[in-house]
C-alpha positions as a Markdown table, in Angstrom:
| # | Residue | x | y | z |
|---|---|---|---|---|
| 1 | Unk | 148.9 | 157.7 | 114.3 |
| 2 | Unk | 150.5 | 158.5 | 111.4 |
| 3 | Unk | 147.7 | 157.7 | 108.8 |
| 4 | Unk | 149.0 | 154.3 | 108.5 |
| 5 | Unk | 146.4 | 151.7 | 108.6 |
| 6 | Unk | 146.0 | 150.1 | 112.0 |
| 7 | Unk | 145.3 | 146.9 | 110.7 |
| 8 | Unk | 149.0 | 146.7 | 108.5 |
| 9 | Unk | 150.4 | 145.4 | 112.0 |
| 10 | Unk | 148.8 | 141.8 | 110.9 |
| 11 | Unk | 150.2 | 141.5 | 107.7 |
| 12 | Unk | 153.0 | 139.8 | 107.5 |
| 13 | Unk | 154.4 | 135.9 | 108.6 |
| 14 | Unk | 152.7 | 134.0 | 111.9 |
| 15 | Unk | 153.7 | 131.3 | 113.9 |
| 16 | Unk | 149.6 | 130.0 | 115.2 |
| 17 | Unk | 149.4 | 127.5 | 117.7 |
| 18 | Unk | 146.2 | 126.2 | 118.7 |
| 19 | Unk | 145.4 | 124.5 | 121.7 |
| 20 | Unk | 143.3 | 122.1 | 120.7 |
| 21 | Unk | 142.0 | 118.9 | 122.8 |
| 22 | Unk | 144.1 | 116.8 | 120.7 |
| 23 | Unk | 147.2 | 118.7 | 121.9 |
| 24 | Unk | 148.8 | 121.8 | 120.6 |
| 25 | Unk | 148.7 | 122.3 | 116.8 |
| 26 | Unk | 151.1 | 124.4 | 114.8 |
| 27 | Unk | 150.2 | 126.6 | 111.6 |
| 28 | Unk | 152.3 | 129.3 | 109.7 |
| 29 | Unk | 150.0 | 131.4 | 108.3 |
| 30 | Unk | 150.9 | 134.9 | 105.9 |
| 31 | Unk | 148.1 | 137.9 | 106.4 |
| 32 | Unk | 148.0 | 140.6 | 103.8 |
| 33 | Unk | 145.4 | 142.9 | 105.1 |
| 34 | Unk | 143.6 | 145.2 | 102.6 |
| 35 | Unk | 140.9 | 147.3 | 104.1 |
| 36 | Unk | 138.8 | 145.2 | 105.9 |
| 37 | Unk | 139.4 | 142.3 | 104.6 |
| 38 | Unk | 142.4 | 140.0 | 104.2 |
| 39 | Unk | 144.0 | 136.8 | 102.1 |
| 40 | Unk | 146.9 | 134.4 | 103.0 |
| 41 | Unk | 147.6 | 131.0 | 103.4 |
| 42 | Unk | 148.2 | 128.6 | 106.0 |
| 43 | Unk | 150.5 | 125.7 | 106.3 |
| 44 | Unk | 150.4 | 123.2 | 108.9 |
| 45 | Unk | 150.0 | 119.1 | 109.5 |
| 46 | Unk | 147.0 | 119.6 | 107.5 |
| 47 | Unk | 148.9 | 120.9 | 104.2 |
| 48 | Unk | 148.4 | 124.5 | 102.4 |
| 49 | Unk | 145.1 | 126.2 | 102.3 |
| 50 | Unk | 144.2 | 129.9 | 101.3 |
| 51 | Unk | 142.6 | 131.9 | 103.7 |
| 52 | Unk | 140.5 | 134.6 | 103.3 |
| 53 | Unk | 138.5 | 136.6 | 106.4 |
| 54 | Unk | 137.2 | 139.8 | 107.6 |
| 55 | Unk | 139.2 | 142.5 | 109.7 |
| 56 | Unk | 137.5 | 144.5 | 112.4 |
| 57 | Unk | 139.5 | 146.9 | 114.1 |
| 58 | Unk | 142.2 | 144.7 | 115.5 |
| 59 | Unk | 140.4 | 141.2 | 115.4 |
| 60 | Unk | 140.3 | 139.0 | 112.4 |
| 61 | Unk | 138.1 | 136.4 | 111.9 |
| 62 | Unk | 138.2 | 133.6 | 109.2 |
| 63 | Unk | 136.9 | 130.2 | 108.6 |
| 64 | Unk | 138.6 | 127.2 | 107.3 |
| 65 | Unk | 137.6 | 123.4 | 106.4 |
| 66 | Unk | 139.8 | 120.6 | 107.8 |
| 67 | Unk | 139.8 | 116.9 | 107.1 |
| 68 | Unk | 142.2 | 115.2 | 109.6 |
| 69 | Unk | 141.5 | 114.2 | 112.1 |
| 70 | Unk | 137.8 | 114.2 | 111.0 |
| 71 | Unk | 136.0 | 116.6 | 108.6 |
| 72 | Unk | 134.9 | 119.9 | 109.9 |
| 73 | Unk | 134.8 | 124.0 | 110.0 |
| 74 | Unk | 136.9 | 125.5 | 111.9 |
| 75 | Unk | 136.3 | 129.4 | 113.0 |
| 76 | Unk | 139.1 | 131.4 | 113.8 |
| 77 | Unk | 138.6 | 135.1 | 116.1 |
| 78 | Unk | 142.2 | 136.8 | 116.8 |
| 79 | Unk | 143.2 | 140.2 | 118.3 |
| 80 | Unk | 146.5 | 141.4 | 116.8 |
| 81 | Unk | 148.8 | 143.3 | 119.5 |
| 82 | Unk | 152.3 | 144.2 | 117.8 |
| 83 | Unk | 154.0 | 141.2 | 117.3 |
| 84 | Unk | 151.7 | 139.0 | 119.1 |
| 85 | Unk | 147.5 | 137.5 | 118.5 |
| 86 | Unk | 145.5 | 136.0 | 120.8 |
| 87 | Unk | 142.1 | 134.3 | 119.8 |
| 88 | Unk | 140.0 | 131.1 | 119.6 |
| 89 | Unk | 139.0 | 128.7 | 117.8 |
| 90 | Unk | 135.8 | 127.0 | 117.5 |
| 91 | Unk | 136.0 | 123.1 | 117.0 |
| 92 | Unk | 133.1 | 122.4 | 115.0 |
| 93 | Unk | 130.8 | 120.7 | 117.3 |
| 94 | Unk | 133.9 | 120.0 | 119.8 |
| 95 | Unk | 133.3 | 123.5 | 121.5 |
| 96 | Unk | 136.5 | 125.8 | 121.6 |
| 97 | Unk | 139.8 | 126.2 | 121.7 |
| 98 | Unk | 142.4 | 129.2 | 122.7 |
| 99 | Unk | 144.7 | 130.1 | 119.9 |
| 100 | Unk | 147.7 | 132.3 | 120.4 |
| 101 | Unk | 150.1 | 133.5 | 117.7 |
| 102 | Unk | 153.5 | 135.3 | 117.5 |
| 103 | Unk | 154.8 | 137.1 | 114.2 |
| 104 | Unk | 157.4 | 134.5 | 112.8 |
């Protein structure tokens, strides 16, 4: 290491697609990591939303309120590796679903 922040590998545009049991959902999302925590946004069927979550080592984690198809939380957990994340995604009370992202 090079006393660069491990976590600068997240920030930056992602291409998230969530596997949901409605079928796969897309979301472009833009991390800026600061420490350990981070801001963005996300853009998907569902419109814009800011983000904000927390940053553990390599994992973030965020939460995020949806309306469509029916009004609920949903909690995000993602590993970053390079140019690719892997996570899930809890559904509310609909259990969970795997997420996977690559940078865009």
């Amino acid at each position: 290491m090079n006393g660069e922040d491990v976590m600068s590998a997240a920030d930056g545009n992602w291409k998230i697609t969530i596997n949901t049991p409605m079928g796969a959902q897309t979301v472009d999302a833009v991390i800026t990591t600061s420490g350990d925590t981070f801001t963005g946004t996300t853009s998907g069927q569902m419109g814009t939303q800011s983000v904000e979550g927390k940053v553990n080592g390599d994992t973030l984690t965020w939460s995020t309120q949806i309306t469509q198809p029916m009004p609920m939380t949903l909690e995000f957990e993602a590993k970053v590796e390079g140019d690719a994340m892997n996570g899930n995604v809890k559904l509310g009370a609909f259990g969970s679903a795997p997420m996977t992202g690559v940078r865009a």
